[in-house]
Structure formats: C-alpha cells, structure tokens
KEFIDREN-47004 format. One record per residue: x, y, z of N, C-alpha, C in turn; residue in three letters; residue number from 1. Coordinates in Angstrom, 1 decimal. Layout:
<atoms>
+--------+--------+--------+--------+--------+--------+--------+--------+--------+------+-----+
!    nc1 !    nc2 !    nc3 !   cac1 !   cac2 !   cac3 !    cc1 !    cc2 !    cc3 ! type ! seq !
+--------+--------+--------+--------+--------+--------+--------+--------+--------+------+-----+
!      X !      Y !      Z !      X !      Y !      Z !      X !      Y !      Z !  ala ! NUM !
...
+--------+--------+--------+--------+--------+--------+--------+--------+--------+------+-----+
</atoms>
This chain:
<atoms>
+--------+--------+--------+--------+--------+--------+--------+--------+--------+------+-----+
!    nc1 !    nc2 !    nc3 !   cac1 !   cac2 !   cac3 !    cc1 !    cc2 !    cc3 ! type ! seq !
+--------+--------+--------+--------+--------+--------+--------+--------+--------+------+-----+
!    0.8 !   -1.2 !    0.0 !    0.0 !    0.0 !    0.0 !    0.9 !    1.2 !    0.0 !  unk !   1 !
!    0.7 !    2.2 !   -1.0 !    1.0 !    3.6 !   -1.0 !    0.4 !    4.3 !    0.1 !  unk !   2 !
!    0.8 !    5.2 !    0.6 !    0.7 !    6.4 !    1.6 !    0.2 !    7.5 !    0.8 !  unk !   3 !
!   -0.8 !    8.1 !    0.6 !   -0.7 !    9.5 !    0.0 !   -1.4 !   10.8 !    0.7 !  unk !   4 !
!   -1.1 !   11.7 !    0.4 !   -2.1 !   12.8 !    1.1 !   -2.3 !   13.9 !   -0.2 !  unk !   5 !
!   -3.6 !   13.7 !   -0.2 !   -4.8 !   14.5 !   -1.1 !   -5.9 !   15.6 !   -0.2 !  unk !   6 !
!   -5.4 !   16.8 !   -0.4 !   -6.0 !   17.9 !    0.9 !   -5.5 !   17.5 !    2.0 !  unk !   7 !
!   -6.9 !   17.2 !    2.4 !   -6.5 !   17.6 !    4.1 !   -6.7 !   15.7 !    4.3 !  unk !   8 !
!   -7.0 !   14.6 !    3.7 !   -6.9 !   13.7 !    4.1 !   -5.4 !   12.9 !    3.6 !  unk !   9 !
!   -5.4 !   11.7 !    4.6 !   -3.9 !   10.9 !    4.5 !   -4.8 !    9.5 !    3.9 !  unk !  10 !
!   -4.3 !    8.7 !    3.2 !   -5.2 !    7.6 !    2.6 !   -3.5 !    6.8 !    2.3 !  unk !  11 !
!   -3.6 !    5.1 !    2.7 !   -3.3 !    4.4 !    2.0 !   -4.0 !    4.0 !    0.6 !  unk !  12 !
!   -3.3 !    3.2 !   -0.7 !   -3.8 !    3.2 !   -1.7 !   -3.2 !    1.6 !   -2.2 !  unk !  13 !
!   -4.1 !    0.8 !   -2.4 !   -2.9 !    0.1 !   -3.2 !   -3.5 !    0.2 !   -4.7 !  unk !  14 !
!   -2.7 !    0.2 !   -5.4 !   -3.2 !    1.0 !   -6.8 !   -3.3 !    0.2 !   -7.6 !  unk !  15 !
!   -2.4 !   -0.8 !   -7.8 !   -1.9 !   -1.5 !   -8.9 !   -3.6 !   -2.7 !   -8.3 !  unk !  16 !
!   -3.5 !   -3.3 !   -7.3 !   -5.2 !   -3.6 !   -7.0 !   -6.1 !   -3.2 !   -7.6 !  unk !  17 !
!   -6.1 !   -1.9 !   -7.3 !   -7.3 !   -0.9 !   -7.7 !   -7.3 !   -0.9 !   -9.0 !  unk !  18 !
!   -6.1 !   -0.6 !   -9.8 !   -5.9 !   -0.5 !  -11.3 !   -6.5 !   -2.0 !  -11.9 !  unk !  19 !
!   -5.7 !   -3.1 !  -11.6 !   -6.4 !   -4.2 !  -11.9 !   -7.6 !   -4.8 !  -11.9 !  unk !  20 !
!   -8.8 !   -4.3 !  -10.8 !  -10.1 !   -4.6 !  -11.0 !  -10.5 !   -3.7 !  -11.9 !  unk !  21 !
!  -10.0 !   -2.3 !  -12.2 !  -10.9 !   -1.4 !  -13.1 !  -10.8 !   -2.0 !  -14.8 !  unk !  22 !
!   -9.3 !   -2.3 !  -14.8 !   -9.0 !   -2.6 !  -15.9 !  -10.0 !   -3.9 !  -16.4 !  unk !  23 !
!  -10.4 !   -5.1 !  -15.3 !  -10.6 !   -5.7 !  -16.0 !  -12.7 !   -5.9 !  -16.0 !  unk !  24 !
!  -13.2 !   -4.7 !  -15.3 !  -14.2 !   -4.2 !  -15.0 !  -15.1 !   -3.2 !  -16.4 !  unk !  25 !
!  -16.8 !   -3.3 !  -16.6 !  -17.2 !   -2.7 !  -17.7 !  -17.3 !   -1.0 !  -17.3 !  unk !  26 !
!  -17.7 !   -0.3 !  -18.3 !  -17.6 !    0.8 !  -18.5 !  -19.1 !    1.0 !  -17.9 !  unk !  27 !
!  -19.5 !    1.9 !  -17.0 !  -20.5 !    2.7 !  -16.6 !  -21.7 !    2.0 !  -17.6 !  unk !  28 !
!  -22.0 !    2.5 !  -18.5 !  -22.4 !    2.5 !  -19.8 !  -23.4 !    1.3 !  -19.5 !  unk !  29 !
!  -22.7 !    0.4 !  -19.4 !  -23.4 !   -1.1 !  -19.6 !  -24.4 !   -1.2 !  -18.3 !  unk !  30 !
!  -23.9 !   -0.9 !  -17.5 !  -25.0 !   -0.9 !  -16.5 !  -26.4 !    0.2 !  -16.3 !  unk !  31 !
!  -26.0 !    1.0 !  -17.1 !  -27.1 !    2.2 !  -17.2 !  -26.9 !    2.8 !  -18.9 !  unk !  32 !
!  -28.3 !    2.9 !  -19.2 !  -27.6 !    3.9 !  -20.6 !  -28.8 !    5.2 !  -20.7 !  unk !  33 !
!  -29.0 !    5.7 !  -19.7 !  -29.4 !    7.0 !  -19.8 !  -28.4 !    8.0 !  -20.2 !  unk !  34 !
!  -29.0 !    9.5 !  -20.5 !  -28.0 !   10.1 !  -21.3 !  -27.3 !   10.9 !  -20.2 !  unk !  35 !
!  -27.6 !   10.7 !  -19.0 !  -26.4 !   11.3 !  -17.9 !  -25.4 !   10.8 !  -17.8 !  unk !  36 !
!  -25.6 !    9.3 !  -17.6 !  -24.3 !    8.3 !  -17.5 !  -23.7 !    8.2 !  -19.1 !  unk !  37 !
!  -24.0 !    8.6 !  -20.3 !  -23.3 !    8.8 !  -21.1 !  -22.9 !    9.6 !  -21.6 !  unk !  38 !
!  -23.0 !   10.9 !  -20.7 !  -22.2 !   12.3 !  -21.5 !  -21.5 !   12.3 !  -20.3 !  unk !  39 !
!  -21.6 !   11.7 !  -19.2 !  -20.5 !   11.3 !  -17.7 !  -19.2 !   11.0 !  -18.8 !  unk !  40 !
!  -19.3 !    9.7 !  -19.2 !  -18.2 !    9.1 !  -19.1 !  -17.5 !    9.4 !  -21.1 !  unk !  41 !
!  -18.4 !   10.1 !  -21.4 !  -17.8 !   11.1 !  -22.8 !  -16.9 !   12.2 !  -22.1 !  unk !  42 !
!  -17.4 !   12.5 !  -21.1 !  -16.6 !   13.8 !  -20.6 !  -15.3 !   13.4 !  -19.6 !  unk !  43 !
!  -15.1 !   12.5 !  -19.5 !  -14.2 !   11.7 !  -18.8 !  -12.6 !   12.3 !  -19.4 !  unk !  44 !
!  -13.5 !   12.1 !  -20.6 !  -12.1 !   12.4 !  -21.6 !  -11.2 !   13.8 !  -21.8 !  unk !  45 !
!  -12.6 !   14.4 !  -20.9 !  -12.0 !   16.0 !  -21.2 !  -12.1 !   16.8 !  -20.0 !  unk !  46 !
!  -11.9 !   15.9 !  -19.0 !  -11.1 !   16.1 !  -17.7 !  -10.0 !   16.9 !  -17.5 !  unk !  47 !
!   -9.8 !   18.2 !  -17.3 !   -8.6 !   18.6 !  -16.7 !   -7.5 !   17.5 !  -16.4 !  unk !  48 !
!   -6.5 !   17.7 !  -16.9 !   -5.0 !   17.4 !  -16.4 !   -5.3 !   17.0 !  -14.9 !  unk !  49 !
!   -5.3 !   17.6 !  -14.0 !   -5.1 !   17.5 !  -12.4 !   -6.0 !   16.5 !  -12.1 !  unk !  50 !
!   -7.4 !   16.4 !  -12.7 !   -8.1 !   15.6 !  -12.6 !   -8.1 !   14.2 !  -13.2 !  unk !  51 !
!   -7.6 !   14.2 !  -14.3 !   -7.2 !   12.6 !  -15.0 !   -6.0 !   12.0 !  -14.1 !  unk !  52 !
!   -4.9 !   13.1 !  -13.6 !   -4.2 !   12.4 !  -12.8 !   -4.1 !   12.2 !  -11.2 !  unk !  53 !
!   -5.6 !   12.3 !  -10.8 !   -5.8 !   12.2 !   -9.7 !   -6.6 !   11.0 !  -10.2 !  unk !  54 !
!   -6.9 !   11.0 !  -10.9 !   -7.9 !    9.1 !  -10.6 !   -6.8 !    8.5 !  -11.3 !  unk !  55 !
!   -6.2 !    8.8 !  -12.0 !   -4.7 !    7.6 !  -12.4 !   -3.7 !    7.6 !  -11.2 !  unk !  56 !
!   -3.6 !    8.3 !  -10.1 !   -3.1 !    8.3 !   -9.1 !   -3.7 !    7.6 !   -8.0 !  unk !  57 !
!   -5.1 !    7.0 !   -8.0 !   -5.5 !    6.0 !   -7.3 !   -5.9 !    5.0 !   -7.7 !  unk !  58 !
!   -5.5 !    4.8 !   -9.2 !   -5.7 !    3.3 !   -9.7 !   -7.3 !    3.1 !  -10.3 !  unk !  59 !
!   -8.0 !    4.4 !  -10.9 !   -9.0 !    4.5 !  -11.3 !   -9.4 !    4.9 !  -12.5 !  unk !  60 !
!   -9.9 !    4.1 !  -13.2 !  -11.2 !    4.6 !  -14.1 !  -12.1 !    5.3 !  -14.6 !  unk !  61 !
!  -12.1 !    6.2 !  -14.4 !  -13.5 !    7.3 !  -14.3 !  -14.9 !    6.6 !  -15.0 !  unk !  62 !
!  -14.5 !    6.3 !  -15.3 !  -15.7 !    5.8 !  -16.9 !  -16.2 !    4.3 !  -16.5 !  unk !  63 !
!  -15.6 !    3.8 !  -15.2 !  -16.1 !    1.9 !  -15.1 !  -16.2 !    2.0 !  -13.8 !  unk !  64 !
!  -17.2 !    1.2 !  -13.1 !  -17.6 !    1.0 !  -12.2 !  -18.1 !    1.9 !  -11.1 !  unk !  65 !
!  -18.0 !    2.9 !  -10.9 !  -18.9 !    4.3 !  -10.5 !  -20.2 !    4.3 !  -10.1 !  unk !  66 !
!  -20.8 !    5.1 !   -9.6 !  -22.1 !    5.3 !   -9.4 !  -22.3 !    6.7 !  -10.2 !  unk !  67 !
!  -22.8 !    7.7 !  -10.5 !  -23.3 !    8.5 !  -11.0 !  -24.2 !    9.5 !  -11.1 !  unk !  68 !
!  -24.5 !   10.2 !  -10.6 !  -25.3 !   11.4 !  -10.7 !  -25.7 !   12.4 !  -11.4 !  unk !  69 !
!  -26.7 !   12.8 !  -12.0 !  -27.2 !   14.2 !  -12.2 !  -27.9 !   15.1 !  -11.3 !  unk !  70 !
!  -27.6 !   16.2 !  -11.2 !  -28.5 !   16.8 !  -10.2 !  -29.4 !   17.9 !  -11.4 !  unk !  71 !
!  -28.5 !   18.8 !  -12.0 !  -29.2 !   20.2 !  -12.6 !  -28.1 !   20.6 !  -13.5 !  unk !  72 !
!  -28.7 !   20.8 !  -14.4 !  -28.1 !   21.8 !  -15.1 !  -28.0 !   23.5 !  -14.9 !  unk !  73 !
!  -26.5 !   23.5 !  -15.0 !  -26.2 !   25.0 !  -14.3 !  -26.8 !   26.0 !  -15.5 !  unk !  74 !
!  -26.1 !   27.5 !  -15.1 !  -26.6 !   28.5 !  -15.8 !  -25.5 !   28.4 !  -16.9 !  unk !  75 !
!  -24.6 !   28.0 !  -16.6 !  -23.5 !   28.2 !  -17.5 !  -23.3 !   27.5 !  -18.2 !  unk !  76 !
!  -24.4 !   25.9 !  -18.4 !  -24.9 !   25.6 !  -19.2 !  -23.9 !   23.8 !  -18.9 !  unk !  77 !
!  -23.1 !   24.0 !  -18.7 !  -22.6 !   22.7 !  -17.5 !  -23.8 !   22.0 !  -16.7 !  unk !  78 !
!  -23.3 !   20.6 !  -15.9 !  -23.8 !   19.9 !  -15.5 !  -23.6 !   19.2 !  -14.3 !  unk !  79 !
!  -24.4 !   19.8 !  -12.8 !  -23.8 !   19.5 !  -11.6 !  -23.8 !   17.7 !  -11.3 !  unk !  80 !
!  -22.7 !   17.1 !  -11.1 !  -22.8 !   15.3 !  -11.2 !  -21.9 !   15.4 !   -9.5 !  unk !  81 !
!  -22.4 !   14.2 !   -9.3 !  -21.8 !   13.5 !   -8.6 !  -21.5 !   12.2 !   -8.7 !  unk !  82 !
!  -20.4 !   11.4 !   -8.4 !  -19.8 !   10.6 !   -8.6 !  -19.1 !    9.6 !   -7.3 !  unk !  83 !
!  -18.9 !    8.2 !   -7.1 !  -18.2 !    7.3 !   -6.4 !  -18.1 !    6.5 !   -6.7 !  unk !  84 !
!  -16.1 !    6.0 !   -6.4 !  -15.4 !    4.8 !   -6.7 !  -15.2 !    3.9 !   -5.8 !  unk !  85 !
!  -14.8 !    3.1 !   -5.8 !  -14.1 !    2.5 !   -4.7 !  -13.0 !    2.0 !   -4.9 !  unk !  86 !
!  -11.8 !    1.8 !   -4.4 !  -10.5 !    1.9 !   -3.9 !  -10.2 !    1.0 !   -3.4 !  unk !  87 !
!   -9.1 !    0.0 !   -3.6 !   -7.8 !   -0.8 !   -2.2 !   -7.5 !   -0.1 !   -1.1 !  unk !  88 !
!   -7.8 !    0.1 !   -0.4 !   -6.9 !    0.8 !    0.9 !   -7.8 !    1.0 !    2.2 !  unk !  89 !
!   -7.3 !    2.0 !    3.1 !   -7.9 !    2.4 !    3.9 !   -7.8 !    4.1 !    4.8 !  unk !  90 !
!   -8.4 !    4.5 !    5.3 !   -8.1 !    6.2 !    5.6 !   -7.4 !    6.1 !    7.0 !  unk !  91 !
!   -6.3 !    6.9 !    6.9 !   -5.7 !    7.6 !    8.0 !   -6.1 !    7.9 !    8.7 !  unk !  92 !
!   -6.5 !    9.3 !    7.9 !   -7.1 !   10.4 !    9.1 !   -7.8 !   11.5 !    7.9 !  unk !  93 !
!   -8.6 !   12.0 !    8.2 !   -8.9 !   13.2 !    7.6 !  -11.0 !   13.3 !    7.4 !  unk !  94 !
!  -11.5 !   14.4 !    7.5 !  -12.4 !   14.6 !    7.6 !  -13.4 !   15.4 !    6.9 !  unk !  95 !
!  -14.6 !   15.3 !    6.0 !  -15.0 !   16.2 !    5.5 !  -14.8 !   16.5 !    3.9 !  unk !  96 !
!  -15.3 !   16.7 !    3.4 !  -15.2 !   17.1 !    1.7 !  -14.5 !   18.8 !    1.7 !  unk !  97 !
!  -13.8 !   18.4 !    0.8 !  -13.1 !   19.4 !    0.3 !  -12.8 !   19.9 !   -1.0 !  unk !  98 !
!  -12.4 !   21.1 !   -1.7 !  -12.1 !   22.1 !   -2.6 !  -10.8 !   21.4 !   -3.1 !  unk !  99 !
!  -10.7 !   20.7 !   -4.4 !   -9.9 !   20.1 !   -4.9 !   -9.1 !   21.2 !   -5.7 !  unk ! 100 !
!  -10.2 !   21.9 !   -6.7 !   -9.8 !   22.9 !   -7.4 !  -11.2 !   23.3 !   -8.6 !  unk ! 101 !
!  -10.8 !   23.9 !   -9.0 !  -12.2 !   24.5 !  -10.4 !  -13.4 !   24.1 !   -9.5 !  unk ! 102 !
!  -13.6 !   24.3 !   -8.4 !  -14.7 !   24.0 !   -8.0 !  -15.2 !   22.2 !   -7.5 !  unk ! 103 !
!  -14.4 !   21.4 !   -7.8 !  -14.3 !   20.1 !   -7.2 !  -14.2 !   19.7 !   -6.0 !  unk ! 104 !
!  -15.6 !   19.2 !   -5.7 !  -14.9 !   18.9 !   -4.6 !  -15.0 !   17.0 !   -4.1 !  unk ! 105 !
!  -14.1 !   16.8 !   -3.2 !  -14.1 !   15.2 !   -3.2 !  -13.8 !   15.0 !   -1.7 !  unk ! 106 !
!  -14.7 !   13.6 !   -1.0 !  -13.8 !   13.0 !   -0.4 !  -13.8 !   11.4 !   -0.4 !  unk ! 107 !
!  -13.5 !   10.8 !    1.3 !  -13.3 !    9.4 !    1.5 !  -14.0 !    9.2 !    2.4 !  unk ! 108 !
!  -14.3 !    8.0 !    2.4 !  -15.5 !    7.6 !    3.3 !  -15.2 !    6.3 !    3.8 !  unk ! 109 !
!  -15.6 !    5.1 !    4.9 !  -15.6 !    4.0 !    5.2 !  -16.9 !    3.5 !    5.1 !  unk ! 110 !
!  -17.6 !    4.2 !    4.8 !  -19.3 !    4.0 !    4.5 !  -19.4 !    3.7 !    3.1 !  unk ! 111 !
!  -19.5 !    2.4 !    2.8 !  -19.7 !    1.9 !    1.4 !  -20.9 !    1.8 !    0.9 !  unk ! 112 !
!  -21.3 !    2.1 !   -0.2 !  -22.7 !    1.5 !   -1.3 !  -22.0 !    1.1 !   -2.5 !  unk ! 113 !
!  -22.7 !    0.2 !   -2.6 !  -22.6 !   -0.3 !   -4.2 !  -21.4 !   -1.2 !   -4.4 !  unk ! 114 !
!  -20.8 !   -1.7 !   -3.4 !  -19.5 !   -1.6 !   -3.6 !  -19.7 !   -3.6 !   -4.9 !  unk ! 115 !
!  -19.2 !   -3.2 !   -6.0 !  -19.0 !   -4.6 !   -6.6 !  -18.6 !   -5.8 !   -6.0 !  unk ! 116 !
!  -19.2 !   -6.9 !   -6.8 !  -18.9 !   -8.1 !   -6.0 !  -17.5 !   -8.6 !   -6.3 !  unk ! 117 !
!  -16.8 !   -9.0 !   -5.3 !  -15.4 !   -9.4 !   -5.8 !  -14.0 !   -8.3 !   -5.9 !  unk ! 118 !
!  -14.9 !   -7.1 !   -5.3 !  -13.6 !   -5.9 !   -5.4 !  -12.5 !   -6.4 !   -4.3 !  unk ! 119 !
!  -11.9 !   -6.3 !   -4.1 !  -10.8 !   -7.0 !   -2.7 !  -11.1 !   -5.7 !   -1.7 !  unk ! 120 !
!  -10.8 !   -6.1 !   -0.8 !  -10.9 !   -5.4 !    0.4 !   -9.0 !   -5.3 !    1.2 !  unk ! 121 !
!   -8.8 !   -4.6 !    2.2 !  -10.0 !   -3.0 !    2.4 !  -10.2 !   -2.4 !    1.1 !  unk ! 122 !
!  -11.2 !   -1.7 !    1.4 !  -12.2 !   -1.0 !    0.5 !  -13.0 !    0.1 !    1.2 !  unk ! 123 !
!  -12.7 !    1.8 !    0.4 !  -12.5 !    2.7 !    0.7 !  -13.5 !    3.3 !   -0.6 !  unk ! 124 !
!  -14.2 !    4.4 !    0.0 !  -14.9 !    5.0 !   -1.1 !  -14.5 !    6.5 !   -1.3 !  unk ! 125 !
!  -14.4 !    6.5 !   -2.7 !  -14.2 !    7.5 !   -2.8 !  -15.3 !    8.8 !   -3.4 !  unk ! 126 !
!  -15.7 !   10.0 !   -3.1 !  -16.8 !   10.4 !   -3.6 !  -16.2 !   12.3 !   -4.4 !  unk ! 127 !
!  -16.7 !   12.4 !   -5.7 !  -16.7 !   13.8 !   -6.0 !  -17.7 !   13.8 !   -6.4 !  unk ! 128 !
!  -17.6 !   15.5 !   -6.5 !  -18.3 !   16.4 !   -7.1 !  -18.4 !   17.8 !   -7.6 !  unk ! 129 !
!  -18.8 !   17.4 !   -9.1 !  -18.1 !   18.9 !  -10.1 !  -19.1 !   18.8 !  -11.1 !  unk ! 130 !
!  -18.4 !   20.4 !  -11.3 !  -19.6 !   20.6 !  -12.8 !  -18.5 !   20.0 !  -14.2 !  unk ! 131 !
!  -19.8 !   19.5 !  -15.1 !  -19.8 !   18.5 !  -16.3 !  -19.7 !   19.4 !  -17.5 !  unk ! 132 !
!  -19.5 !   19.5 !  -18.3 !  -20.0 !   20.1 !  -19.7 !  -21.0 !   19.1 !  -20.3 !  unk ! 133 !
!  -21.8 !   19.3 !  -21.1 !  -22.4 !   18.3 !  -21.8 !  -22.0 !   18.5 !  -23.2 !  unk ! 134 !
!  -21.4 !   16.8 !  -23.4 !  -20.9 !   16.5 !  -24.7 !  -21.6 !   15.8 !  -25.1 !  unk ! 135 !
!  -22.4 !   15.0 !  -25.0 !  -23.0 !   14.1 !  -25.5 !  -23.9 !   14.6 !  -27.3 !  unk ! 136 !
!  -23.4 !   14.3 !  -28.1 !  -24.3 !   14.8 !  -29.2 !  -25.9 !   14.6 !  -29.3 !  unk ! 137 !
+--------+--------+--------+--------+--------+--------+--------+--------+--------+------+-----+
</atoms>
C-alpha cells in the first residue's frame, strides 16, 4: 500500500489492486444507458489534467464502475454530477469534503454503497463532485 495525502486527508492506496479490477471491469455505460451516464463518461475524456491524474493516481477509471449522478443543469450551461469509486486501501485520518480545485470537490469515506462483487478489500470509497459540460451529441 502507498501512503498519499490529497488535501486535508492521509489515505493508503494500493493501486496496482485498484488498477487491476478497473481494468478488467465494464464501462458505466453497460449498467445504465441514460444520457447522464453517457455524457458522464464522454466527458471523462476531457477532464482537466489534475483531474485525469488524480484518478490515475489512485488506480482509477472514471468511466467503469462508478455510481453516478445528475442533479441540474447550471446556468452556465454545464452539468452539476456526482460521482463514487471504490479503492484498495484504507483512511488515516482526515475529515469532510473538500475544494480540490475548479470548483471540485471530493472525499473518502468507510461508509460503502454499491460496492461490486469481488472488489478485494479494504475497501474505501471515494466520492466527487463537479460541474460536467455536456458532450453528448
């Protein structure tokens, strides 16, 4: 297990775990095909920098296994989502959701839903939330 600290929380990670069930796990998609969960994981792709390497930094997928949310469409014509993964590892210490950046915010939890069958444990959830553009054509 990796050691990392993201804000104000301290989190072990084991990644290569984590990386290995996503990799060999389906895409969002398959389990839902409304057009939230598919302009979700269209937009995946056009993630900020900081943001693609913060879920490649915990051995994640954006786009597979997830839960998914729409709430509203902003004024600005974006799209308020929320999202949770789950993870190898377990939390240090740290509390509360926080300001990642652009308005993101994320945390970790020991309180699991959804969690897939066969993910290996410990098992950590991880939860954001940010505005979306909508790409979907």
């Amino acid at each position: 297990m990796r050691q990392m600290k993201i804000g104000s929380w301290i989190i072990e990670v084991d990644v290569n775990k984590t990386k290995e069930f996503y990799d060999n796990y389906h895409v969002i998609r398959e389990d839902c095909n409304c057009d939230y969960c598919a302009n979700y994981v269209l937009a995946c792709e056009q993630f900020p920098p900081k943001m693609k390497e913060l879920f490649r930094s915990l051995g994640i997928d954006p786009r597979k296994e997830g839960e998914v949310t729409e709430y509203t469409k902003n004024k600005d014509g974006t799209h308020l989502y929320s999202a949770f993964y789950h993870l190898v590892g377990r939390i240090i210490e740290g509390e509360n959701d926080f300001v990642y950046g652009d308005g993101v915010e994320i945390s970790f939890t020991e309180e699991l839903d959804l969690v897939p069958e066969g993910f290996p444990k410990p098992t950590i959830q991880f939860e954001i939330q940010m505005k979306i553009p909508w790409v979907l054509k």
